[in-house]
C-alpha positions in Angstrom: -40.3 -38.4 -6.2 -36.9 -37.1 -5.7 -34.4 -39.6 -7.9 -31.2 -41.5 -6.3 -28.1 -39.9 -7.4 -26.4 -42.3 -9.5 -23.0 -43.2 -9.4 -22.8 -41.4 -13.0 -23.9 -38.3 -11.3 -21.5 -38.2 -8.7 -18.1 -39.4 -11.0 -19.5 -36.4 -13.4 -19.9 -33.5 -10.5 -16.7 -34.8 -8.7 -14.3 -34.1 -11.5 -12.9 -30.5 -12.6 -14.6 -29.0 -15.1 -13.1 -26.6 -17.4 -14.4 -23.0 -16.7 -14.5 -19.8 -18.6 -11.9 -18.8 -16.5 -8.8 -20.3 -14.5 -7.9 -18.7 -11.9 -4.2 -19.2 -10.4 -2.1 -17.3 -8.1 0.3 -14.6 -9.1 2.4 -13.0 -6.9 3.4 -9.5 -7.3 6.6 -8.7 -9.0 8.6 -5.5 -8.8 9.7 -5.3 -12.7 13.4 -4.9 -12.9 13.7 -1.4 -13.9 17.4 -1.3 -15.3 15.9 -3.2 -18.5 15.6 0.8 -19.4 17.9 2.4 -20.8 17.8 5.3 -19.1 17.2 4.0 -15.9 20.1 1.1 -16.1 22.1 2.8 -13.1 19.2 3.8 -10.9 20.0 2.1 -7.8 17.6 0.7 -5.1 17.6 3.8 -3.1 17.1 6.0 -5.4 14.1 3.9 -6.9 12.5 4.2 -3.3 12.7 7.7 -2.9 9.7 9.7 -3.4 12.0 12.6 -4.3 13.8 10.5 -7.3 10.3 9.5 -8.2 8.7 12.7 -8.7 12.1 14.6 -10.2 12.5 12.2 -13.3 8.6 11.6 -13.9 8.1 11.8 -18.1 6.7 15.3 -18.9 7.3 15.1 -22.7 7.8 13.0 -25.7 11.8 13.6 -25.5 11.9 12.9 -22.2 10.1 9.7 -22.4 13.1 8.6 -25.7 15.7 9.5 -22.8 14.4 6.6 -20.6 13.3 4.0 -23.6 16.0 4.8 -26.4 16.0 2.9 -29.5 13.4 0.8 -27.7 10.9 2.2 -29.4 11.1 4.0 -33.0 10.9 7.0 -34.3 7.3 6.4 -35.4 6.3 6.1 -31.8 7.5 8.9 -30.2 5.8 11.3 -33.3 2.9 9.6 -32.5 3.1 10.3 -29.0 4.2 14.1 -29.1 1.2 14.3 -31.9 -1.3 13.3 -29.4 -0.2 16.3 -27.1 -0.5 18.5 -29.8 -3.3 17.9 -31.3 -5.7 16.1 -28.7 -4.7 15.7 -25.4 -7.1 16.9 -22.7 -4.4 16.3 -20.1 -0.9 17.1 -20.1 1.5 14.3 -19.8 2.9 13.6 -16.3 3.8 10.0 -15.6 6.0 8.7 -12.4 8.8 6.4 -13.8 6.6 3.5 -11.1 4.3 3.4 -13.4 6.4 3.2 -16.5 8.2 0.1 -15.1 5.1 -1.5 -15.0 4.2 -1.3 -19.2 5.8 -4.4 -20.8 7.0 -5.4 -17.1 8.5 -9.2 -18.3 10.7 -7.8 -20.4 12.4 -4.6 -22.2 9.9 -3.5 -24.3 10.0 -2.5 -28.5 7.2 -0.3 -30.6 4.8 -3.3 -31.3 4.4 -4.1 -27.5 4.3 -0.5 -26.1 1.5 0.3 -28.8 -0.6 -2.9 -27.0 0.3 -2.6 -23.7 -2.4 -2.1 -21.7 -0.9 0.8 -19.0 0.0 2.3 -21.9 -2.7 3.1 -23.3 -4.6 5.1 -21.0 -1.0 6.9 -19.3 0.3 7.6 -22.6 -2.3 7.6 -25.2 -1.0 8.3 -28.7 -2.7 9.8 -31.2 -3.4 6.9 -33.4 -5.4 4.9 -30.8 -8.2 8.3 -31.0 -10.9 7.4 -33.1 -11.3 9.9 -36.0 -14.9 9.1 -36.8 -16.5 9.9 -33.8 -13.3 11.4 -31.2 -16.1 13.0 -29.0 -19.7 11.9 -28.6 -21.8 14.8 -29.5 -22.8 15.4 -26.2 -19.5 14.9 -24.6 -18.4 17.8 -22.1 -15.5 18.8 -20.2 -17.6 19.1 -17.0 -19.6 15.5 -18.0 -20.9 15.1 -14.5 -21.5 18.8 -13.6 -19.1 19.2 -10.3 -18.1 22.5 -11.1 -21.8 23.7 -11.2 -22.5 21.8 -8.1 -19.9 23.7 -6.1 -21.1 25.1 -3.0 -17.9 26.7 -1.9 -14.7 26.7 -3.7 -13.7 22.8 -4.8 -16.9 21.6 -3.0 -19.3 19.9 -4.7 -22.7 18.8 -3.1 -23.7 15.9 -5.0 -25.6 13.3 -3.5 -27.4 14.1 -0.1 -25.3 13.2 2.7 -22.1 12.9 0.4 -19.5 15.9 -0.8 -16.6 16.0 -2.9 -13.7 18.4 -1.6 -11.4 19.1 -4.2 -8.2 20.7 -2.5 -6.4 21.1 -5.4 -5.8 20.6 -8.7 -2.2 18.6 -9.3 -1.3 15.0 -9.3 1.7 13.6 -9.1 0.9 11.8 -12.7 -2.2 12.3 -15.1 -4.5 9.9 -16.9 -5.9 10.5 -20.3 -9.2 10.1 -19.4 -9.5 11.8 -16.1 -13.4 12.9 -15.7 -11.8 16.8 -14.1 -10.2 17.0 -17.2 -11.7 21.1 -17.1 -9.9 21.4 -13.8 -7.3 19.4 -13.1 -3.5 19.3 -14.7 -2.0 22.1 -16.9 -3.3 23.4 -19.8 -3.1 21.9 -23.5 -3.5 23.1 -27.0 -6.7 21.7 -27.0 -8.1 22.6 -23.3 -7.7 25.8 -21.2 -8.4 24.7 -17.8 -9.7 26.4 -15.0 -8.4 27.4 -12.0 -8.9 27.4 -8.0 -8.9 31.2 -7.2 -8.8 31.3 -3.3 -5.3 30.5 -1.5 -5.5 26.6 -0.2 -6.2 27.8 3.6 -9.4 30.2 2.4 -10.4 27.0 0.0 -9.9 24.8 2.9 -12.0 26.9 5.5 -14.9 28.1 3.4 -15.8 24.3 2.8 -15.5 23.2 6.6 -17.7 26.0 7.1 -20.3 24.7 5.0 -19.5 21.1 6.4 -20.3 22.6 9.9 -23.7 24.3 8.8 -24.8 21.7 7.1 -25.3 18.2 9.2 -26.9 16.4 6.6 -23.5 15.6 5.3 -21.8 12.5 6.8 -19.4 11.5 4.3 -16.8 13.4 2.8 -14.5 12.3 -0.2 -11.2 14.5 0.1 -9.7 14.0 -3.4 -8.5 17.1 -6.0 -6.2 16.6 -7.6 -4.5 13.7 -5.9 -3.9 14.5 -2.0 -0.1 13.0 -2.4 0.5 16.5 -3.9 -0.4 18.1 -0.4 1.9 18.4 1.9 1.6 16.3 4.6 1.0 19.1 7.1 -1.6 21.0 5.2 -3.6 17.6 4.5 -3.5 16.7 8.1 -4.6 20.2 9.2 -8.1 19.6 7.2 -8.8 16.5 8.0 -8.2 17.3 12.0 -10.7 19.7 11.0 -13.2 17.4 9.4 -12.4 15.0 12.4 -14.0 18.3 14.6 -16.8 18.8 13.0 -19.6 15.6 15.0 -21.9 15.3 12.2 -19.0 13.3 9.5 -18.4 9.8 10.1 -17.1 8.7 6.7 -13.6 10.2 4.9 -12.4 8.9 2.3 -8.8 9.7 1.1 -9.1 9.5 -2.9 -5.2 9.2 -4.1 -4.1 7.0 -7.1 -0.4 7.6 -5.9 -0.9 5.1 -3.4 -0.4 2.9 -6.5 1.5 5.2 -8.8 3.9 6.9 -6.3 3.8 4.3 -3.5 6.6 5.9 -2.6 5.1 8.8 -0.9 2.6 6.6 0.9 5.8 5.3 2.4 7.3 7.9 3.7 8.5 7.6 7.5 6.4 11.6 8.3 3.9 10.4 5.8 3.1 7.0 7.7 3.4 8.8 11.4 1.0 11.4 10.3 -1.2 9.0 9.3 -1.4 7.1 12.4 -2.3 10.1 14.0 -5.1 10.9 11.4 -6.1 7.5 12.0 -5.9 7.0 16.0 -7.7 10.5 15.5 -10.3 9.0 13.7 -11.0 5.5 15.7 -10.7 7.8 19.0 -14.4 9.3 17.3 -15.8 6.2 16.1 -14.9 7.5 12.3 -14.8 5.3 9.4 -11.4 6.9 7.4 -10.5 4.4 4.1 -8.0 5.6 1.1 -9.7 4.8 -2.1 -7.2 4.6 -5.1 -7.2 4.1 -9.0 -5.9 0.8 -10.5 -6.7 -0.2 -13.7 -4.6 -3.1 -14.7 -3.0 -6.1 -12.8 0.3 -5.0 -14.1 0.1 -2.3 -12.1 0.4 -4.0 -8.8 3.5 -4.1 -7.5 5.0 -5.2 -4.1 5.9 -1.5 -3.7 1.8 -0.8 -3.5 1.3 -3.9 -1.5 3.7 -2.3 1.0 2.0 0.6 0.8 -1.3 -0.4 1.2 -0.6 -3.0 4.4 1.2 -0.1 5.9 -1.9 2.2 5.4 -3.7 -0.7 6.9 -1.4 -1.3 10.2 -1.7 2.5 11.3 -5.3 2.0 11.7 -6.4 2.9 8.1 -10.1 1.1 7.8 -10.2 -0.3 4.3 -8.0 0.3 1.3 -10.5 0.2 -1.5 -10.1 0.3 -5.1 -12.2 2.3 -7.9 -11.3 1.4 -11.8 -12.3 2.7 -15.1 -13.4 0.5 -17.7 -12.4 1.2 -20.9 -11.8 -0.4 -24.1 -7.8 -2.2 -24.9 -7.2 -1.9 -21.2 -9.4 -3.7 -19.1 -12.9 -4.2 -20.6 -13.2 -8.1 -20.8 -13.5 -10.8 -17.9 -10.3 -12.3 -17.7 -8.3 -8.7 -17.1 -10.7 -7.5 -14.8 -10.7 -11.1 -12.8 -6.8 -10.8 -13.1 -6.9 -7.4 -11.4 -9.8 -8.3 -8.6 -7.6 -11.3 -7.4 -4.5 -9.3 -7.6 -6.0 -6.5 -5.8 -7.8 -8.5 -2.9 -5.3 -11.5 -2.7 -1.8 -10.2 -3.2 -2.0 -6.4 -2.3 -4.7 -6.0 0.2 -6.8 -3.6 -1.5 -10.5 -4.1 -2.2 -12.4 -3.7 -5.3 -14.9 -1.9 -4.9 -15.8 -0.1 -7.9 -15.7 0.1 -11.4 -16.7 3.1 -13.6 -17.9 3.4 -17.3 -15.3 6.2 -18.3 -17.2 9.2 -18.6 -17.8 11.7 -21.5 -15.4 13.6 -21.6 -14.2 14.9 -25.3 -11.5 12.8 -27.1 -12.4 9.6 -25.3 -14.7 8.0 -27.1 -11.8 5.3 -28.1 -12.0 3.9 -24.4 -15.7 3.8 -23.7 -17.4 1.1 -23.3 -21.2 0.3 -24.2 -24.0 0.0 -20.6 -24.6 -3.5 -22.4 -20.9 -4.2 -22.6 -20.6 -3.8 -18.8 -23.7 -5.5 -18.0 -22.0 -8.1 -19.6 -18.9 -7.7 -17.8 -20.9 -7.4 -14.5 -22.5 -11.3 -15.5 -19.3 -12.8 -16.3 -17.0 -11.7 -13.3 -19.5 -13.0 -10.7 -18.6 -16.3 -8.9 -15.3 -16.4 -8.7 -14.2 -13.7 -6.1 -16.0 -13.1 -2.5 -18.9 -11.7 -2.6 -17.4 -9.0 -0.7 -14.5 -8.3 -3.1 -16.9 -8.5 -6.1 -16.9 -5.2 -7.6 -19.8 -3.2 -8.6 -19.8 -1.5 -12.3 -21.8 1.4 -12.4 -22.6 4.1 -14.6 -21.9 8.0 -13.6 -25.0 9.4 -15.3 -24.7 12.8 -15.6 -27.2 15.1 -13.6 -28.4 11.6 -11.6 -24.9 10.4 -10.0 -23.8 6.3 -9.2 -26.2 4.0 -11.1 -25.6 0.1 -11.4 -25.1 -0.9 -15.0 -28.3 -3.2 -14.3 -30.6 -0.3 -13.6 -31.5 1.7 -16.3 -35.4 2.4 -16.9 -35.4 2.1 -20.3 -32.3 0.8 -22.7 -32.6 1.8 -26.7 -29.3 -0.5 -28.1 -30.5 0.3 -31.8 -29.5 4.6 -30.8 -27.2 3.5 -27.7 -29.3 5.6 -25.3 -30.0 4.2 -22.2 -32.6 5.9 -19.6 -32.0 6.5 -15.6 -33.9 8.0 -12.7 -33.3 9.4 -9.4 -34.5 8.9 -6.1 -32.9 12.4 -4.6 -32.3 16.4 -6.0 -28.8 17.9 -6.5 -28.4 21.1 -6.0 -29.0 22.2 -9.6 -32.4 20.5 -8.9 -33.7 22.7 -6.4 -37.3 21.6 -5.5 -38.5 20.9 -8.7 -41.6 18.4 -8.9 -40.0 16.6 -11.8 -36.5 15.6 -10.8 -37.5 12.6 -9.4 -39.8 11.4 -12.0 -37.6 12.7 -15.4 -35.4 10.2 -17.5 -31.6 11.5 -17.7 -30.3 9.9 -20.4 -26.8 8.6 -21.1 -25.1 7.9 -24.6 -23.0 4.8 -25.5 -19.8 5.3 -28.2 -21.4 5.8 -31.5 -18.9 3.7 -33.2 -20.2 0.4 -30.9 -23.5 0.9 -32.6 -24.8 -1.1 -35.6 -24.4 0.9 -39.2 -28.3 1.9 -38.6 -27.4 3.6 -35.6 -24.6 5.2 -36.3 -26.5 6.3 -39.3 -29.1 8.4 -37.0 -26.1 9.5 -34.8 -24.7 11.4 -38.5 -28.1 12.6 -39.1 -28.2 14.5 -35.6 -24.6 14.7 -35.1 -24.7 18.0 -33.0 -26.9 18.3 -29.9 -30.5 20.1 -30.0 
């Protein structure tokens, strides 16, 4: 028989019990950005302006001593300008935004630079690379195969009813670990990138031809690049013509500028052309979202929550959010918690997604194990809606999007883990195996145990 509840019972579920983690509210903060040396007369207008923003982003390691000073030693800035010498897979480019928002509560010195954790992934130096294992030894520069799934010119035809558009190949500020690290960005000592051939209005049309001659595709993802570093006019010409074409009913904006150059988002033509886009869009029963890139809580701003409600009031759908796990930035439960709540509560945008940074070379220093984020995935559920609860998947290469809880087959002792497909790319064809083959995917060799990492030295270079 069901037993009374007790008076015991009820005193004990009525009271607060202490949880894993305690959640309060933070509201954004714009960090005071005269605690800079370099920046200590940048006014409030200036600050504001797209145009300052972009003319004094940090291109170099001098450049970066010109707005820090003797805020950070010498030690720092070799270390800094040794990384883009030496391994670097993107150029630096940073917007002073995000600068202001490393060490936001105060001015910052070597110690807390080296640990902050913006830092790490904007400006990576080159003693945070791991000098056993830099590059897993199946690490490539095209992990997920885009390029070879072009079907015109920046045009990749992943998934079935999905596309990637790249229309160029610039942002306005460059990650270390960006996965089009083959494409995207200038060229450093230790990458030669490629490089979009056809003039922007051939690259444009040749992919909205396909897009017309093809009605299996319903959802486009216009990215690059970053789209900020369009201008206006040229972005809203292609998606009026994606808006034309009857069978796509989902575009997706991808820009992390929205966050690290809200400033352009801002932008009185900016904001009327995307009223229009968007007025466009609802007219045809459309679903047109922005999709950005934040990775840390300290990146939110009330300059991004401004920009994303603004987005929002024209008629944008959803704002949503995809991150990058990765190690010293935001791989543990109460950073990624910090930035969920910060994201959904204060700025409006929604998580959504976030990644397992890919394999790329020189990155093995931010990846994370599948088990870590299935660990990850276990602790952050609970606390945020179930709608704002992001999912963290796993791009596996020559499969696409996989939950982290949905490998086949999961060897920890090797770090291999084994996915399947329930669709053929275009490098498939109509082959009778695609959809019964295991792709596998490789975890950081250095996260093994000394066994592990023992076969790993024993077949260090691919078959």
């Amino acid at each position: 028989m069901p037993q009374p509840i007790s008076a015991t019972t009820t005193s004990a579920t009525s009271a607060t019990p202490h949880q894993p983690y305690a959640y309060r509210r933070r509201p954004l903060v714009e960090p005071d950005w005269t605690r800079l040396p370099g920046w200590r007369h940048v006014t409030t207008d200036e600050w504001h302006s797209a145009q300052w923003q972009r003319a004094h982003c940090v291109k170099t390691a001098a450049q970066l001593r010109a707005v820090l000073g003797d805020l950070a030693d010498d030690s720092f800035y070799a270390d800094l300008a040794a990384d883009q010498t030496g391994n670097a897979t993107m150029s630096m480019l940073i917007t002073p935004q995000m600068i202001n928002t490393m060490v936001p509560d105060r001015a910052p010195d070597t110690d807390s630079l080296r640990a902050d954790p913006v830092r790490r992934y904007m400006l990576p130096l080159a003693s945070d690379r791991r000098t056993d294992w830099p590059s897993h030894p199946y690490a490539s520069r095209d992990s997920l195969h885009e390029h070879d799934m072009w079907v015109a010119e920046g045009l990749t035809h992943r998934y079935p009813t999905k596309v990637l558009a790249e229309l160029l190949a610039t942002c306005p500020q460059y990650c270390g670990h960006c996965t089009r690290m083959d494409l995207v960005g200038n060229s450093t000592p230790t990458v030669d990138k490629l490089r979009l051939t056809l003039r922007p209005a051939a690259r444009y049309e040749a992919q909205l031809d396909y897009l017309r001659t093809h009605p299996q595709v319903r959802d486009v993802v216009v990215s690059g690049g970053d789209v900020a570093n369009l201008p206006w006019r040229h972005l809203e010409s292609y998606l009026q013509g994606l808006l034309e074409i009857d069978t796509v009913r989902d575009i997706r904006l991808a820009t992390k500028a929205l966050m690290g150059l809200p400033q352009h988002w801002l932008q009185p033509d900016v904001v009327a052309g995307l009223e229009r886009i968007a007025r466009t869009a609802a007219s045809r029963s459309v679903n047109l979202a922005i999709h950005t890139h934040v990775n840390h809580a300290q990146s939110l701003t009330p300059l991004v929550a401004r920009a994303a409600q603004t987005a929002l009031d024209v008629g944008i759908r959803d704002v949503r959010n995809q991150g990058v796990l990765m190690r010293g930035v935001n791989a543990d439960p109460d950073a990624l918690l910090d930035l969920c709540f910060a994201l959904q509560g204060e700025a409006g945008i929604l998580p959504y997604y976030f990644y397992l940074c890919d394999m790329i070379p020189n990155a093995e220093h931010w990846r994370v194990p599948v088990a870590v984020a299935q660990q990850l995935q276990h602790d952050i559920m609970g606390y945020l809606p179930g709608y704002a609860t992001p999912r963290i998947v796993c791009d596996v290469p020559l499969v696409g999007k996989r939950w982290v809880h949905m490998p086949t087959e999961y060897d920890r002792e090797h770090g291999i883990s084994y996915w399947t497909k329930n669709y053929r790319t275009s490098l498939d064809g109509d082959t009778d195996d695609a959809l019964d083959r295991r792709y596998p995917y490789y975890d950081p060799i250095d996260t093994l145990s000394e066994s592990g990492q023992r076969w790993w030295r024993r077949h260090r270079l691919p078959a």
